[in-house]
N, C-alpha and C positions, 0 to 999 in steps of 0.2 A: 790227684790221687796217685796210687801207687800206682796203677796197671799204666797211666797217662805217661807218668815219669821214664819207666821201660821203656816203652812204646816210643818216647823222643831219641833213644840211645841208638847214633845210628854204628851200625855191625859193616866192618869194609866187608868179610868174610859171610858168605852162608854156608849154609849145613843140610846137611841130608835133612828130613823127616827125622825126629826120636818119637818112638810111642809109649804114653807116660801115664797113668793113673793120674784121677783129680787129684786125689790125697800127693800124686809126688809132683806136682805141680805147684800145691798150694805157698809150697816151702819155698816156692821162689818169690811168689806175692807177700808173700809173710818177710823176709827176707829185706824187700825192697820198701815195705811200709815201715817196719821199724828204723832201716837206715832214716828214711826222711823223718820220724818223729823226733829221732836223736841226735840229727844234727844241729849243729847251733845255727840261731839265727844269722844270716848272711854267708853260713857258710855253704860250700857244693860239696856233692858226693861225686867220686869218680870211680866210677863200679870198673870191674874189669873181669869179665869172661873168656875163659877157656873152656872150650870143647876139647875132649880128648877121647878120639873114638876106634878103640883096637879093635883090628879087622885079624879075622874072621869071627870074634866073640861077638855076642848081640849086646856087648856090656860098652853102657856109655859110663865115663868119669866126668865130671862138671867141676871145676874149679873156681869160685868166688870170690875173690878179692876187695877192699877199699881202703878208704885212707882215714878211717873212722879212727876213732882213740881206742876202740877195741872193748873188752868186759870185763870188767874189774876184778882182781883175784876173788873177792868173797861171792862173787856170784857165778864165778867159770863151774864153780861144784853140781849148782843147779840147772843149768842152759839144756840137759835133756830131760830133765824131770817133764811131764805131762802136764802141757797147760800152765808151762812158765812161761812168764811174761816182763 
């Protein structure tokens, strides 16, 4: 499953503590389950995280990356609508 998948990724770097709401959490689970639905069979996802955390702000930036094929123009319109899938 998804959380399994994350969880093998190993991180050379650790990180302070971030404290995060469920709801701002979930977008990462969400995030990682679609990667693996949509990749093709045999193929790997190669996720790549940055943390980027300016000091003295209490604001973290997160950066996302993969080597997916990405989302097709006729549906980039919709990707924040509510409960697009």
């Amino acid at each position: 499953n998804a959380i399994d998948a994350l969880e093998e990724y190993n991180y050379e770097r650790t990180f302070e503590d971030i404290k995060a709401s469920p709801s701002q959490i979930t977008i990462f689970t969400s995030l990682k389950e679609v990667s693996l639905e949509e990749r093709g069979k045999g193929e790997e996802i190669s996720p790549q995280f940055a943390h980027h955390q300016f000091l003295p702000s209490s604001r973290v930036v997160i950066r996302i990356a993969d080597n997916g094929p990405g989302i097709s123009p006729t549906l980039q319109s919709q990707i924040f609508d509510p409960f697009f899938t």
